[in-house]
N, C-alpha and C positions, 0 to 999 in steps of 0.2 A: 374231577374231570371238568372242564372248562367248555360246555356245549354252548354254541353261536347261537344269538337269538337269531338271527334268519337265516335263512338257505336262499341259494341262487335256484330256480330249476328250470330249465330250457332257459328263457328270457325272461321272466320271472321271478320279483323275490317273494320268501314266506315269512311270513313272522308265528311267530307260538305266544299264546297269552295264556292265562291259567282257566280251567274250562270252566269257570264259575263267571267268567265275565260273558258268556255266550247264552242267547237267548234259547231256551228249552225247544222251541222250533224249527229253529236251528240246526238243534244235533239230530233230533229227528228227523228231518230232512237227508242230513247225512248218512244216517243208519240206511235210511229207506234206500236211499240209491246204492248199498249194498246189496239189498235183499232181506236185511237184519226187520226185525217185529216191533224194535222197543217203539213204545207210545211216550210221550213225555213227561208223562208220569213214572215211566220205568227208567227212563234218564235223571229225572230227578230223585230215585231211589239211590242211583249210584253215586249221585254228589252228596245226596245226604252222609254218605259212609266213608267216601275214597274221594280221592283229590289227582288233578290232571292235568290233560295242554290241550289246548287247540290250537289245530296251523288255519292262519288266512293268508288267501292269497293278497296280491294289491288293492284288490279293489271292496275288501271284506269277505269274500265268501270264505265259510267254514270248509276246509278242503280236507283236515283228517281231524283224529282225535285220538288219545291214551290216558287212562287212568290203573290208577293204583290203590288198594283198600287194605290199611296196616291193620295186623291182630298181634296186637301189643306191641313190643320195640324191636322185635327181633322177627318176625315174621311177616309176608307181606303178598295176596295175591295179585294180577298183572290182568287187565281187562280193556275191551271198546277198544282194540288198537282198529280204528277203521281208516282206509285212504281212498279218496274219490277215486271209482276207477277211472277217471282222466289223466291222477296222476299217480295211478301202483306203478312199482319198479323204477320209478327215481330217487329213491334215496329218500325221500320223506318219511316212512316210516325206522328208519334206519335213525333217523334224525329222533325222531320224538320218542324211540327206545332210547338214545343215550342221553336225553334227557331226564328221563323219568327214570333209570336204572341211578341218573346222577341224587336223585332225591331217595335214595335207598342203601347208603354205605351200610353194609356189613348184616343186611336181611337177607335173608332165606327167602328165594322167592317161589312162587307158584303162578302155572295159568294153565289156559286151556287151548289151545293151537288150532287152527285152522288147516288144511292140507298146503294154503296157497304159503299161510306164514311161519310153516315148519322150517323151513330151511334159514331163515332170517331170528329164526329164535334161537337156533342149532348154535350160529356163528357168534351170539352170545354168549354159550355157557351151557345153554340150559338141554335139557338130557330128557329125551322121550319116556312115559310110563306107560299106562294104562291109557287101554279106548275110552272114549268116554260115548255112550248110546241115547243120542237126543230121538225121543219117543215123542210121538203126536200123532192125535188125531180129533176126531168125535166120538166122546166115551159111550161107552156101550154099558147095561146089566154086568157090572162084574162078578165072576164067579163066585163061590159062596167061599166066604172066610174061615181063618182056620177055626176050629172049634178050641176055644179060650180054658186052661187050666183052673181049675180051682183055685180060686183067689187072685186070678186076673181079671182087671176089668180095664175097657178102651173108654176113654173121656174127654171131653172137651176141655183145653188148654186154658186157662185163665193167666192172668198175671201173677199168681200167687204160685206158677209153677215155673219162673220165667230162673230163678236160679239152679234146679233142677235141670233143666235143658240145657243151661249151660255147663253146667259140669256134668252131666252125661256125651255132651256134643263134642267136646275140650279133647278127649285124645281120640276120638274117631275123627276129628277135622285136622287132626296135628299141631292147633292151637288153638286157645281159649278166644273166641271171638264174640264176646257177649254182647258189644259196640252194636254189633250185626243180629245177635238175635234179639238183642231190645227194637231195633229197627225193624225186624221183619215182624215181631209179635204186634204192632203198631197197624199191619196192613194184609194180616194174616189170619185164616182158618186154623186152630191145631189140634191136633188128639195126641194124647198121649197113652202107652200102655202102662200100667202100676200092678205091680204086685203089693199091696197093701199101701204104705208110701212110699214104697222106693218104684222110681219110673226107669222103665226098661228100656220105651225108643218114643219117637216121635216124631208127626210127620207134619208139614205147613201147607197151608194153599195158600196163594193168592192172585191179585192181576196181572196178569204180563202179556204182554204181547200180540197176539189176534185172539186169546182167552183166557185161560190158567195155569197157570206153573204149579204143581207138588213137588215144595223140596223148599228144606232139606227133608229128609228122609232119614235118621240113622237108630240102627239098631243092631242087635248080636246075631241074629238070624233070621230065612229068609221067613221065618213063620212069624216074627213080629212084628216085621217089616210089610209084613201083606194087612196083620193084623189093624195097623194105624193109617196103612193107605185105603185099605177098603173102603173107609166112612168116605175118602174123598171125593173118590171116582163115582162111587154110591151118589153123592150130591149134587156129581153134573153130565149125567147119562141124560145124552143128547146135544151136550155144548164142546168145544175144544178144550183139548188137555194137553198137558205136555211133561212129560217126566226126562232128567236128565241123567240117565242108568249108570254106574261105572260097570254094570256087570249085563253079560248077553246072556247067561244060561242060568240054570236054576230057576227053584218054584216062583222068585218073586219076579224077575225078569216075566217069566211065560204068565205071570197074571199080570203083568201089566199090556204085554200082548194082547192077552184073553179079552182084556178088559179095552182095545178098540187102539190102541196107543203102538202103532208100528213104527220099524226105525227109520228115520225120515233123515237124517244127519249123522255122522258120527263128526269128533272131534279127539286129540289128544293132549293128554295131559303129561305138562313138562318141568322140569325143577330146577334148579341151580346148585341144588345137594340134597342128599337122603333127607335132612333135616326137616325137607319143604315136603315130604311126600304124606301122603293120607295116613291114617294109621291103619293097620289093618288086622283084619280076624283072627285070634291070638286068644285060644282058650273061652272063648266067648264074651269077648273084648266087641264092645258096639265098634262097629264102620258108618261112613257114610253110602250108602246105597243108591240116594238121588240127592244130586244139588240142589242148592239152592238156585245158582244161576251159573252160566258157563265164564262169567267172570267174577264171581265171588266165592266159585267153589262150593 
């Protein structure tokens, strides 16, 4: 597909560069006048991993932004589609999708949709899923955790368990994105649960946004799933938190509730084919539970 470096809009032209040439305060900026949290440290997490455009208008200002983050050659999530609202519903965003859809021949995509950009994702291809349950608040005392079987034990995450995570993570995310958790292990809290050495789930913390993000999150049920989150929430009772749920009910949803963290957001999650969807609960088959972020899945 052959998309134009610039667009005309009202009286106006845009040009698109690649989002690595734009100053980190920048996009920040941008985000902000959505209402979006990221800090420029969490913009700079996503270029570390995924690759994108920026529209300017004449006279430089950063006016939208899209990026893209591959897991492996054939899979790919869809993230940061933001457009000043001075100028949503002109075609800009419309622009900077067929460009970036143009740097993805023959991936499977994934993202997480907004209510305003459902309809502009729709005319794409891509096909509604699951709710996704952006949770926040000031953690609270969480409830008390599950009581741990014989020969389980929860632990802190090292580097020595960084291959582990990934191939336990690999069909709960629907592909192997190791790129991503060597990145997040980098800036990250984690526990993990072990039946002897084989690891069951595990869960991340780190910085983002006005406090903390937990996530990813994945495990086979919701009892080990509360098991590897509890140390989290436990360590920041009294600061901001933020879980990004794909599930509203059940025990691990109502302890993240319990635990101070209500639904502040929802968001959906859309595909371009079954290929690109989550995996999911299948015999006791790990899921993802909480993301990592609503653009990287």
């Amino acid at each position: 597909m052959n998309i134009p470096k610039t667009l005309y809009v009202d009286a106006f032209e845009m040009r698109y560069v690649d989002i690595t040439e734009i100053e980190l305060p920048k996009l920040q900026a941008l985000s902000i006048s959505v209402g979006w949290p990221h800090r420029a440290a969490d913009w700079q997490h996503a270029r570390d991993v995924g690759h994108g455009f920026a529209a300017l208008d004449e006279i430089g200002r950063v006016s939208a932004s899209t990026m893209w983050f591959p897991h492996g050659d054939t899979f790919a999530t869809f993230g940061m589609l933001i457009t000043s609202p001075r100028l949503q519903a002109n075609g800009t965003a419309r622009w900077l999708m067929e460009r970036m859809l143009a740097e993805c021949p023959g991936r499977d995509i994934r993202l997480n949709s907004t209510r305003e950009a459902r309809r502009l994702y729709a005319s794409f291809g891509f096909r509604p899923q699951r709710t996704v349950f952006q949770c926040q608040g000031e953690a609270i005392n969480p409830p008390a955790g599950p009581t741990l079987a014989d020969g389980l034990t929860v632990r802190r995450l090292d580097r020595s368990d960084l291959d582990a995570v990934v191939t336990l993570d690999a069909p709960a995310f629907g592909a192997e994105r190791g790129v991503h958790i060597h990145r997040l292990f980098d800036s990250s809290i984690g526990y993990g649960l072990y039946d002897g050495d084989r690891l069951l789930a595990y869960s991340m913390r780190r910085r983002f946004g006005r406090g903390h993000v937990v996530g990813p999150i994945v495990a086979s049920c919701d009892a080990d799933a509360i098991a590897v989150t509890h140390p989290q929430v436990a360590a920041h009772v009294g600061n901001f938190l933020r879980i990004d749920l794909r599930f509203d009910t059940g025990d691990f949803a109502n302890f993240v509730q319990q635990s101070g963290m209500s639904v502040y957001d929802t968001v959906k999650t859309m595909v371009t084919s079954d290929k690109a969807s989550y995996g999911e609960s299948d015999g006791g088959q790990p899921i993802v539970y909480g993301m990592s972020s609503q653009s990287f899945g």
